[in-house]
C-alpha positions as CSV (number, residue, x, y, z in Angstrom):
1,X,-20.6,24.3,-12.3
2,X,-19.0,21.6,-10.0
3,X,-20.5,21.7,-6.5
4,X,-17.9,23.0,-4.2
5,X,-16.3,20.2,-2.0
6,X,-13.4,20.3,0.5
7,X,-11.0,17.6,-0.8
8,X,-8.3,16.3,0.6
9,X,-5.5,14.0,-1.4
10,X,-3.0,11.4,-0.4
11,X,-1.0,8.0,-1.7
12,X,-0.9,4.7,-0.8
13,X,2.3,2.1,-1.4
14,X,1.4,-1.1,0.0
15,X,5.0,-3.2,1.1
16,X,4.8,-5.6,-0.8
17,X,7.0,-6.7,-3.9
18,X,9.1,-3.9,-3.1
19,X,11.7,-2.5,-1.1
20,X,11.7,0.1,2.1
21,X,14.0,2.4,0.4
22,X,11.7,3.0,-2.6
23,X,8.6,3.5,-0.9
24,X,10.9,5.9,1.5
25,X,11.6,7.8,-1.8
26,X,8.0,7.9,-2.4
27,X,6.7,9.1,1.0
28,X,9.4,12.0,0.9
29,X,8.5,13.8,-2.3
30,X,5.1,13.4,-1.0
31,X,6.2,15.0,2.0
32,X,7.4,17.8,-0.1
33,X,4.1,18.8,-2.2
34,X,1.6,20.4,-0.3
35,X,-1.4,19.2,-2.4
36,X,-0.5,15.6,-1.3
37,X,-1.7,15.9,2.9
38,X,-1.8,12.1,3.4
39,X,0.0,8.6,3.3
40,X,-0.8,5.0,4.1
41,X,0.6,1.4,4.3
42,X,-1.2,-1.8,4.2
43,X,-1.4,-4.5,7.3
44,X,-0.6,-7.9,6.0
45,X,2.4,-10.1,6.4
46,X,2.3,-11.9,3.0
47,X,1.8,-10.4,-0.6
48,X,-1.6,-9.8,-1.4
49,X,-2.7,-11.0,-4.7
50,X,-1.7,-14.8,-6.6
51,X,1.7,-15.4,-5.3
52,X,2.0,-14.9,-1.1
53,X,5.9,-16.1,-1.3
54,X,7.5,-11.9,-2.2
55,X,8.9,-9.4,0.4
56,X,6.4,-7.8,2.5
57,X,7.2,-5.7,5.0
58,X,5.2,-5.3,8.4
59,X,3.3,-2.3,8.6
60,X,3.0,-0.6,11.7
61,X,7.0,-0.8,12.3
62,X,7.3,0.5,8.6
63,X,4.8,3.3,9.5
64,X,7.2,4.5,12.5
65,X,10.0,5.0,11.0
66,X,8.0,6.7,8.0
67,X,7.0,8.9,10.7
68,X,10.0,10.0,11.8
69,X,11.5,10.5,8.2
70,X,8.5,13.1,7.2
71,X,7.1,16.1,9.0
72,X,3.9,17.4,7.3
73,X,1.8,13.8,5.9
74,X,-0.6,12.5,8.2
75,X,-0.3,8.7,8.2
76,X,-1.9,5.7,8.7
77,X,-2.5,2.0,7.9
78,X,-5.2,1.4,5.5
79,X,-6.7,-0.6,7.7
80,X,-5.1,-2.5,10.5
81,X,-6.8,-6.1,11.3
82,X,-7.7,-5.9,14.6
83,X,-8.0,-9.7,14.7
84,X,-3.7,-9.9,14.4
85,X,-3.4,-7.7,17.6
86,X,-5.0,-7.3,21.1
87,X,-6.2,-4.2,21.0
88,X,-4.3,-2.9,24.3
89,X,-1.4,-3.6,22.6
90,X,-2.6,-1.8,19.3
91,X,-3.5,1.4,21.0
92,X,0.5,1.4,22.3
93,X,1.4,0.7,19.2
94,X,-0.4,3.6,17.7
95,X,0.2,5.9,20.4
96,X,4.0,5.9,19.8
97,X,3.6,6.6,16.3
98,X,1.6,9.2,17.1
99,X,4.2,10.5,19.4
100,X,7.4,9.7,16.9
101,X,5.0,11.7,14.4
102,X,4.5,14.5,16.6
103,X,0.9,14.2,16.0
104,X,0.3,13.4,12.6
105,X,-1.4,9.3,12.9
106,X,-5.1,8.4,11.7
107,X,-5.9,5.5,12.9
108,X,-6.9,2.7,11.1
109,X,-8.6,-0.4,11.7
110,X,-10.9,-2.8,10.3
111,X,-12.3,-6.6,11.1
112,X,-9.8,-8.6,9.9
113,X,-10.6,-11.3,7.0
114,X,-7.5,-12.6,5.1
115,X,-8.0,-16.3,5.4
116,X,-4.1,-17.1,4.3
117,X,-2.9,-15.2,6.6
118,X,-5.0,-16.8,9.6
119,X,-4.4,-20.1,8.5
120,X,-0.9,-20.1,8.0
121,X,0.2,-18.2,11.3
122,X,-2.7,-20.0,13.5
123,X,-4.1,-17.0,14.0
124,X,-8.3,-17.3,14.8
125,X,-10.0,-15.6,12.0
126,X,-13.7,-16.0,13.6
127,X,-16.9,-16.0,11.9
128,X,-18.1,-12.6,10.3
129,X,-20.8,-11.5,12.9
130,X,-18.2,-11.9,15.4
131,X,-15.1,-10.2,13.9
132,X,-17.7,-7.1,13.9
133,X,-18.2,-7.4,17.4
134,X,-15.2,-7.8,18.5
135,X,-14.0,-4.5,16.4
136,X,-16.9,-2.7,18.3
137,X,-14.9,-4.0,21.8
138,X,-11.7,-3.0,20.2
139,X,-12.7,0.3,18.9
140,X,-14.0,1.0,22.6
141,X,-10.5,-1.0,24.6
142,X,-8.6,1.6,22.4
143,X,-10.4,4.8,22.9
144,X,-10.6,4.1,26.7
145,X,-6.2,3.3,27.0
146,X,-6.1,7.3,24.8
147,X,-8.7,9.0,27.1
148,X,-8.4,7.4,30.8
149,X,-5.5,7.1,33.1
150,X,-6.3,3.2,34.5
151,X,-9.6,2.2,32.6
152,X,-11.2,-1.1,33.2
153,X,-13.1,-2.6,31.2
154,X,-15.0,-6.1,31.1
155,X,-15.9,-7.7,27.5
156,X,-17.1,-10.6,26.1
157,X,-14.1,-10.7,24.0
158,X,-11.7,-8.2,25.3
159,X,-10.6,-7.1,29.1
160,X,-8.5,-4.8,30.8
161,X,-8.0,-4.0,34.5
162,X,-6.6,-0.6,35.8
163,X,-4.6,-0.8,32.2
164,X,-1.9,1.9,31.4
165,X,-1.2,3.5,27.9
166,X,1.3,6.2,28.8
167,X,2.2,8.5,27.3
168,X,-1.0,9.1,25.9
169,X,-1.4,10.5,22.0
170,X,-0.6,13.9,21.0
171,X,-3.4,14.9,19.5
172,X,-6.5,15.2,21.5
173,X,-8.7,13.8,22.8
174,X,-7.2,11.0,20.6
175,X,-6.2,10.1,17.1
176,X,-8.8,10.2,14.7
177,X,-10.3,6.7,13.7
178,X,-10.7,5.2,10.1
179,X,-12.3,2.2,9.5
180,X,-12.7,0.2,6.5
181,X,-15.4,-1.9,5.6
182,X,-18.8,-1.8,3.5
183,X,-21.3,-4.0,6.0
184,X,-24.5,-2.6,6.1
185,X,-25.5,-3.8,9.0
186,X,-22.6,-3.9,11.6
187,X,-19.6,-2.3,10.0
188,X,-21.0,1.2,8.6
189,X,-23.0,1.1,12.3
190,X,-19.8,0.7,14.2
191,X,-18.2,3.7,11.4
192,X,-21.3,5.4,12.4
193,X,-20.5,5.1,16.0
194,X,-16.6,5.7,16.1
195,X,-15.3,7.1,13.3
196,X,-14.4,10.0,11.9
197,X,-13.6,8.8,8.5
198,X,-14.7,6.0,6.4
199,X,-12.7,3.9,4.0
200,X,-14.7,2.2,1.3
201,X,-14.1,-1.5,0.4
202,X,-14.6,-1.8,-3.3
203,X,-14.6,-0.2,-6.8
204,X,-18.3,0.6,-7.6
205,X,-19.1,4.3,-7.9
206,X,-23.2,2.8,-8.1
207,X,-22.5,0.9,-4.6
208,X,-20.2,3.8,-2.9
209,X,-23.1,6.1,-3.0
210,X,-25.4,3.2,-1.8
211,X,-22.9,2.7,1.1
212,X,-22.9,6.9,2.0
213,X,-27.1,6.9,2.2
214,X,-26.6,3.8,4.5
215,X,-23.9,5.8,6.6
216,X,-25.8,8.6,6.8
217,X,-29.4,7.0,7.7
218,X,-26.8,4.6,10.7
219,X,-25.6,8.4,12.0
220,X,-29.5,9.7,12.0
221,X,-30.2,6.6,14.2
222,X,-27.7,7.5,16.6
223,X,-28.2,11.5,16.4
224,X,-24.6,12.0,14.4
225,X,-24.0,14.7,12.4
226,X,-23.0,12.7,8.8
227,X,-21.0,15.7,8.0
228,X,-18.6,14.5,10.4
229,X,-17.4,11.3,9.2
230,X,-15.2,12.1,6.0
231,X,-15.4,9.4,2.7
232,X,-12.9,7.9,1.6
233,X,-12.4,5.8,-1.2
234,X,-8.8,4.3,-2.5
235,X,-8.3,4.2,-6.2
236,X,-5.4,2.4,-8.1
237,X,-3.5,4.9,-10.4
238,X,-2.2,4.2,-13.7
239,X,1.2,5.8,-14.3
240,X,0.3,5.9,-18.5
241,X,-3.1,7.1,-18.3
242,X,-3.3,10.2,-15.9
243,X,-6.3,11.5,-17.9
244,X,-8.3,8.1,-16.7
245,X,-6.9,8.2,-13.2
246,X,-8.4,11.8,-13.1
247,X,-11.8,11.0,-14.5
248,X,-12.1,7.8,-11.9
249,X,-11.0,9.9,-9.2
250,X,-13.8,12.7,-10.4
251,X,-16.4,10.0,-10.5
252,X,-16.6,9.3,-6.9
253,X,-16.1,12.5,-6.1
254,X,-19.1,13.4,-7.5
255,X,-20.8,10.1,-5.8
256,X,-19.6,12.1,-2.3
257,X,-16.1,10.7,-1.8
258,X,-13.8,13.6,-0.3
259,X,-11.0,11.8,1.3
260,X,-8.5,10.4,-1.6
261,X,-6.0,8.3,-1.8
262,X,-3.9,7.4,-4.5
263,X,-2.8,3.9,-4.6
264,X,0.3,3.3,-6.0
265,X,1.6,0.0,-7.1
266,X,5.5,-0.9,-7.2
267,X,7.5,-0.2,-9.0
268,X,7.4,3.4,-8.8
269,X,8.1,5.3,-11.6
270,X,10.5,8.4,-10.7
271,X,8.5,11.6,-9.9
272,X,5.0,9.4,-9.9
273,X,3.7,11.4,-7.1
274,X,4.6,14.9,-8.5
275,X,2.7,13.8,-11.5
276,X,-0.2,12.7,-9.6
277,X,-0.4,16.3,-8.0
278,X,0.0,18.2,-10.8
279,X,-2.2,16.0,-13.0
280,X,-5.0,14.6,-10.7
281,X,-4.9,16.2,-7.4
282,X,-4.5,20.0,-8.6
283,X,-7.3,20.0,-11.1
284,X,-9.7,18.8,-9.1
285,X,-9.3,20.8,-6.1
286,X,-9.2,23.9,-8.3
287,X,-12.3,22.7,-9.9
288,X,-14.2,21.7,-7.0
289,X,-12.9,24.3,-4.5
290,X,-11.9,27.0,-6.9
């Protein structure tokens, strides 16, 4: 008998080599089956993958007016780069998406590392060790600008002086966080630290679990309940083979993964996300929390 789990499902079109009115399409008959409770876009400016030269469409913009065309998915970006943005700008950013959403955003952000993109926009992609550090600064910048009136603050990296973020975010006391990321060291400390879901870099069911006892033994330092940072793991769907999507999807879930999201690739076959749900999603839940 499976272990009962509280799981929760969503989907994931990334904008690239595609178009905003199929991933629209997408995003509302997700909206429409209850099964599906979550939806996220990527944060890159170029395709990811061989060729950089397709359409790809910028993320958090895309995300707002996905916001205001659904009314029951949470939504995010899976993750943002917190090297492309200061992160007083990000947390306006993500405030009014929160607002246009009435509530719905999960925030999330990660170190930053696609070289291309650094290089071809001039952008500083700094050295590991401090990409991690400044994320730690960033998550802190951001949670101040949703929690304080005029917060100061004085970083190595970042700084803000009686800042505003106003309005502040609808939900309370602030949006909840995802990062992304597999670091042992710094990353799942930081995850540890801020987070209340964690997005697993990679395709290992052997190294998720690894990752989870590392999580759990950086919340024990730290006197965190690990129960209260959610897993999540993003798992590519094959639109012929809904019997292997399932039994991938069952794998990590039975590694410890909870939080699931469905990535889709374009193009999207019609009614792809009512097949996920009535194929993947359903059975599961009804095994695992029937």
């Amino acid at each position: 008998m499976a272990t009962r789990k509280t799981l929760n499902f969503g989907i994931k079109t990334a904008p690239q080599n595609t178009t905003y009115e199929d991933m629209l399409r997408v995003w509302k008959e997700a909206d429409e089956i209850p099964v599906i409770e979550h939806a996220w876009l990527f944060d890159h400016f170029m395709p990811l993958g061989n060729d950089p030269t397709g359409p790809c469409l910028e993320g958090w913009t895309l995300l707002g007016a996905f916001a205001a065309q659904t009314s029951r998915l949470r939504l995010g970006l899976m993750v943002t780069g917190n090297t492309y943005r200061h992160p007083a700008v990000l947390a306006n950013i993500a405030t009014t998406v929160d607002v246009i959403s009435h509530g719905r955003l999960d925030f999330g952000i990660g170190a930053g590392w696609n070289e291309l993109e650094h290089n071809a926009y001039g952008i500083p992609l700094y050295a590991p060790g401090e990409r991690l550090k400044r994320l730690r600064e960033a998550c802190e910048v951001i949670r101040l600008l949703w929690t304080e009136t005029t917060p100061s603050f004085e970083g190595k990296y970042y700084q803000l002086k009686d800042a505003y973020c106003e309005p502040k975010p609808v939900q309370k006391p602030y949006p909840p966080i995802v990062i992304g990321g597999s670091g042992e060291k710094l990353t799942l400390r930081i995850t540890a630290e801020y987070a209340s879901i964690w997005n697993y870099v990679g395709q290992s069911v052997e190294e998720f679990r690894h990752k989870n006892e590392v999580l759990d033994g950086h919340c024990a330092a730290i006197q965190r309940d690990p129960a209260t940072i959610q897993r999540s793991v993003q798992l590519v769907m094959n639109p012929d083979d809904m019997e292997g999507n399932r039994k991938r999807v069952q794998d990590f879930i039975e590694a410890g993964a909870t939080h699931l999201i469905l990535n889709l690739r374009a193009p999207y076959p019609q009614h792809i996300v009512q097949r996920l749900a009535k194929e993947v999603a359903e059975p599961l839940k009804a095994q695992y929390e029937g």
